[in-house]
N, CA and C atoms as a LAMMPS dump frame, in Angstrom:
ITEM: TIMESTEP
0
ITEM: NUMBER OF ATOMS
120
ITEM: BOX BOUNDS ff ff ff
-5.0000000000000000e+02 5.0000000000000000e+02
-5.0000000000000000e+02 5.0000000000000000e+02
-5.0000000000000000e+02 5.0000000000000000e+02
ITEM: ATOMS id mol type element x y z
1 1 1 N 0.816 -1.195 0
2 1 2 C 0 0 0
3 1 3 C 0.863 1.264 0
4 2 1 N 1.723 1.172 0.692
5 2 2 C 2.726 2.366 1.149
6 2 3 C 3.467 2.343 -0.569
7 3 1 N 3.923 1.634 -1.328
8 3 2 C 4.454 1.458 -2.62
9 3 3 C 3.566 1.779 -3.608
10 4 1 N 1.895 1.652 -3.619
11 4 2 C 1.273 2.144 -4.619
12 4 3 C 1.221 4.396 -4.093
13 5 1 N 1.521 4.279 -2.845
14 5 2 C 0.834 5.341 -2.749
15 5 3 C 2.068 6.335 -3.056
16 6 1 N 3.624 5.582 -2.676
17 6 2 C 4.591 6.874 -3.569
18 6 3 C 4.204 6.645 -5.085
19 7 1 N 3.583 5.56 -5.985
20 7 2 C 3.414 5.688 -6.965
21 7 3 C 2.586 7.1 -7.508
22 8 1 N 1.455 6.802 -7.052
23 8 2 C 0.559 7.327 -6.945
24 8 3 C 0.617 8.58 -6.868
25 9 1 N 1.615 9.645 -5.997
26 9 2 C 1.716 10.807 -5.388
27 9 3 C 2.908 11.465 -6.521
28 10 1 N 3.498 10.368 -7.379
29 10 2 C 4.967 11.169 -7.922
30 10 3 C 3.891 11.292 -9.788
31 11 1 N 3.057 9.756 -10.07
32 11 2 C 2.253 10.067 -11.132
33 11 3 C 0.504 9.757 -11.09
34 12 1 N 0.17 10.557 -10.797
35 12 2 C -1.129 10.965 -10.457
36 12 3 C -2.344 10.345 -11.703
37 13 1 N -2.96 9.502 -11.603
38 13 2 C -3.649 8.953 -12.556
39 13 3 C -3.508 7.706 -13.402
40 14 1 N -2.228 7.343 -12.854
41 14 2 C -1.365 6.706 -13.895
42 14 3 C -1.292 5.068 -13.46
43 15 1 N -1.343 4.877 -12.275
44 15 2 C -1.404 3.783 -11.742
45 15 3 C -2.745 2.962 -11.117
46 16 1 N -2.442 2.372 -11.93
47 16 2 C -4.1 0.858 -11.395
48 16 3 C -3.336 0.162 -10.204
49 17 1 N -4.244 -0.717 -9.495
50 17 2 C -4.014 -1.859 -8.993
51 17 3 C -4.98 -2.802 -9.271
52 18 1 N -5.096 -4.275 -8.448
53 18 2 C -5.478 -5.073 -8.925
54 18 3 C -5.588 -6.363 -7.441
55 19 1 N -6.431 -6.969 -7.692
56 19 2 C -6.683 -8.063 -6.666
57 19 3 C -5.88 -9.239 -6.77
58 20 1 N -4.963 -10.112 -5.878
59 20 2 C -4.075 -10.846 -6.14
60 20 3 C -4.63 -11.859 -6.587
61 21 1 N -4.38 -12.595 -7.407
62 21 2 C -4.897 -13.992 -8.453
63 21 3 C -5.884 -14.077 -9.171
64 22 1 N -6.631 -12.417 -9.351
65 22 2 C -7.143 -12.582 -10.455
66 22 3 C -6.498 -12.052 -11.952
67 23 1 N -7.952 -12.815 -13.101
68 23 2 C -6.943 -12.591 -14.522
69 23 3 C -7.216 -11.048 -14.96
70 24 1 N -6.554 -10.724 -15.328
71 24 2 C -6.083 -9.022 -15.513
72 24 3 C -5.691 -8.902 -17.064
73 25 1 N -6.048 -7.863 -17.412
74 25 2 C -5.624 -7.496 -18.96
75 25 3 C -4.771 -6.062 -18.402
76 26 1 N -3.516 -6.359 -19.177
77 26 2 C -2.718 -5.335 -18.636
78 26 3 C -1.919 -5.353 -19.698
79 27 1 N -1.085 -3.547 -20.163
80 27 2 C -0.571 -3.175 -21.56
81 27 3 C 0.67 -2.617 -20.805
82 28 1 N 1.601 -2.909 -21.748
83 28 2 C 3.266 -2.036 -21.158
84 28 3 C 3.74 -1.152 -22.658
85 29 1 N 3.748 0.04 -22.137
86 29 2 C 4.765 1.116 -23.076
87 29 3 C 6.033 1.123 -22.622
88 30 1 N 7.134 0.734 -22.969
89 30 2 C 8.475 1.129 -22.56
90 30 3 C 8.08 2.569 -22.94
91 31 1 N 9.518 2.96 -21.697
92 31 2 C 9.351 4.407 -21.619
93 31 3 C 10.378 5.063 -21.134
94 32 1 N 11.383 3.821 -21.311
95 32 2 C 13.048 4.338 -20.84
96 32 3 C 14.09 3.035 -21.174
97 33 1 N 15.418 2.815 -21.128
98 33 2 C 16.23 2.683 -21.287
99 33 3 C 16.119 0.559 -20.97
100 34 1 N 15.626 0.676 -19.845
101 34 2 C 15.196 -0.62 -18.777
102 34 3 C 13.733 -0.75 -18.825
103 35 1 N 13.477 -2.299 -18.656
104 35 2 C 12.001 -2.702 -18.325
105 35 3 C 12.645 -4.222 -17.758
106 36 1 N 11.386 -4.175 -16.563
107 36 2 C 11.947 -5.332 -15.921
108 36 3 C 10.619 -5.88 -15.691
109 37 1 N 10.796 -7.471 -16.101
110 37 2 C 9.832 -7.809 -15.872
111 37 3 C 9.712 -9.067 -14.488
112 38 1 N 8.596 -9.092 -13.732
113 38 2 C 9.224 -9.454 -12.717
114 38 3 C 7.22 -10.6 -12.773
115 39 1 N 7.697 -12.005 -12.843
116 39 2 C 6.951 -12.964 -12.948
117 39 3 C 6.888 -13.61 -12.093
118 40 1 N 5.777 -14.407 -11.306
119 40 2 C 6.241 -15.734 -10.151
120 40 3 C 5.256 -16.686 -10.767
C-alpha cells in the first residue's frame, strides 16, 4: 500500500491496482532505457 501510494503521489492517474490472483488485462509502453519484468 505504502508502494502504490509513492506511486501514486509522484504520477497521479497513472497507476491501477489489482486483486491478487485474479486474470487481468494489462498493456506495457516502454518508456526508458530498462524494463523489468518481474513474474512468479
Amino acid at each position: 500500500d505504502r508502494f502504490v501510494a509513492f506511486l501514486e503521489a509522484r504520477r497521479p492517474g497513472r497507476v491501477a491496482t489489482g486483486e491478487f490472483g485474479e486474470i487481468m488485462d494489462v498493456a506495457l509502453t516502454n518508456d526508458g532505457p530498462v524494463t523489468l519484468v518481474i513474474d512468479r
